[in-house]
Phi, psi and omega in degrees: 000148170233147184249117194280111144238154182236124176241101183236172171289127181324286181303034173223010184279308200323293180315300167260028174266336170287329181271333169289338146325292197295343198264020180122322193274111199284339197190150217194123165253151175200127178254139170269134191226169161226163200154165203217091206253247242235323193287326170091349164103197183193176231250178108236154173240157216199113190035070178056011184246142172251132192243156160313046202282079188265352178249121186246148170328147172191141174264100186264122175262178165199128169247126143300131168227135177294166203286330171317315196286315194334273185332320160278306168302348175291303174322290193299308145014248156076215180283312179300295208275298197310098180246339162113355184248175194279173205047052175303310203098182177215164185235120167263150172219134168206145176313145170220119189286318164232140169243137171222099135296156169271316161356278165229030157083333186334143204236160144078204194274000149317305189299358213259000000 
């Protein structure tokens, strides 16, 4: 199993919460986050005042997957998110040795 995050533009969750279906992905969490990479964020002015905008809105998702799906799901990733300008995002994949349900206790990619 692998653990998906996606760090995307907020106007962009729709496209890839649709596309991450169709690849497979049974189940998803997505936090509204702020934050900044390459771009730095950018000036406004605001009643004749100029402010600092260095943390913009981002949608950080996160999936457990099984490692068959990864590969599709990166893809959908993507494909959906992907506009060719800088702040796009980014996708971490890192192992995850166990999944427990709590329900019922259920282990390994049953749980998931």
């Amino acid at each position: 199993m692998q653990k998906i995050e996606a760090v995307i533009q907020p106007g962009k969750l729709d496209a890839v919460k649709e596309a991450l279906i169709e690849a497979g992905v049974t189940g998803m969490t997505i936090v509204e986050a702020r934050g900044h990479g390459r771009q730095k964020g950018h000036t406004e002015f605001y009643r004749g005042r100029e402010y600092a905008v260095d943390l913009l809105p981002k949608i950080k998702l996160e999936a457990v997957v099984p490692d068959e799906v990864v590969d599709r799901a990166v893809r959908a990733i993507l494909t959906a998110a992907q506009t060719g300008s800088i702040g796009d995002g980014k996708i971490f994949l890192s192992r995850v040795e166990e999944a427990i349900r709590i329900r019922n206790e259920d282990r390994g990619e049953v749980a998931l």
